[in-house]
C-alpha positions, 0 to 999 in steps of 0.5 A: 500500500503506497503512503498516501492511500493509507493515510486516506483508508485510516480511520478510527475503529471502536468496533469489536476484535477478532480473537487473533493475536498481533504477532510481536514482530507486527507489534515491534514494528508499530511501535518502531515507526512510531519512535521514527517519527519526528522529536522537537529538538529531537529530545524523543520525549516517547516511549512504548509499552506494548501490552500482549500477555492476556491476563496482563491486558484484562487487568488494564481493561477492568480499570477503564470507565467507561470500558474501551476495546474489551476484544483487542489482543494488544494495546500499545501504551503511550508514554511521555516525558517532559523535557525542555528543548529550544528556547525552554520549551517542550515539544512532547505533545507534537512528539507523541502527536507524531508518533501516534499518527505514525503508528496508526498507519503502520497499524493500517499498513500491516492489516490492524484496526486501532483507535487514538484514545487519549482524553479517555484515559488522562481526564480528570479520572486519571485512569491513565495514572491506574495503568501506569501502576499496573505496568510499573511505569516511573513517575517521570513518565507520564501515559498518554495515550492508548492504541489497541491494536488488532484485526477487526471483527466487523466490517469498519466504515469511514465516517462522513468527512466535510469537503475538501473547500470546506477546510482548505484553501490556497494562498487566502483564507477567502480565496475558494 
């Protein structure tokens, strides 16, 4: 698949999964594509946690309210870390922003479904904060965001999107 058609195939998917595991090399490679993504100073403010081992994954989905992806063999966890780069500012949002979208079109490159769950899980329930404990993740970490990952079991759609000269114009704002 060339860059460009999966960009336009990618699509959020909150449907159910299929019982079939992501093989760790498909998980490995997620989440490389995911840390070659662009760092503001290239201070690489990400890190990963992939999640597989079952027991493991049914503790972090009993801890999400309301309940996310309860059929994904696999979530990737997001974690970031505040580090100061040019002019004292930092640039973890765009990093892990970065790296997400990278890793969700790996996600769809390799035949997965998967879904960007952020404000879900660092609202202000801080359920972000109970997977960190579950899978020991150091206070200077913090988790961002999780991506189950796994082959959809339903059909999955594209939602309606507005067109193109709705949301884009070339050289003035007015100009359409």
């Amino acid at each position: 698949m060339n860059t460009i058609k999966c960009i336009l195939m990618r699509h959020s998917y909150r449907g159910e999964y299929t019982s079939e595991s992501v093989p760790r090399k498909d998980l490995k490679l997620i989440m490389e594509a995911g840390l070659a993504a662009p760092s503001g100073c290239n201070k690489q403010t990400v890190s990963l946690v992939a999640v597989d081992d079952r027991n493991l994954l049914d503790r972090l989905k009993a801890v999400i309210e309301p309940p996310i992806a309860l059929t994904a063999p696999a979530f990737i966890c997001v974690l970031t870390q505040k580090i100061y780069a040019y002019r004292n500012k930092c640039f973890a949002v765009q990093d892990y922003s970065a790296a997400i979208q990278n890793m969700l079109l790996a996600i769809v490159e390799l035949g997965y479904e998967s879904c960007w769950y952020e404000g879900h899980i660092t609202d202000d329930d801080r359920i972000c904060d109970k997977l960190s404990e579950i899978l020991n993740i150091p206070e200077e970490y913090k988790m961002v965001c999780v991506l189950p990952v796994g082959k959809a079991a339903s059909q999955t759609s594209a939602p309606n999107k507005k067109i193109f000269e709705e949301r884009a114009w070339f050289n003035d704002f007015n100009n359409r």
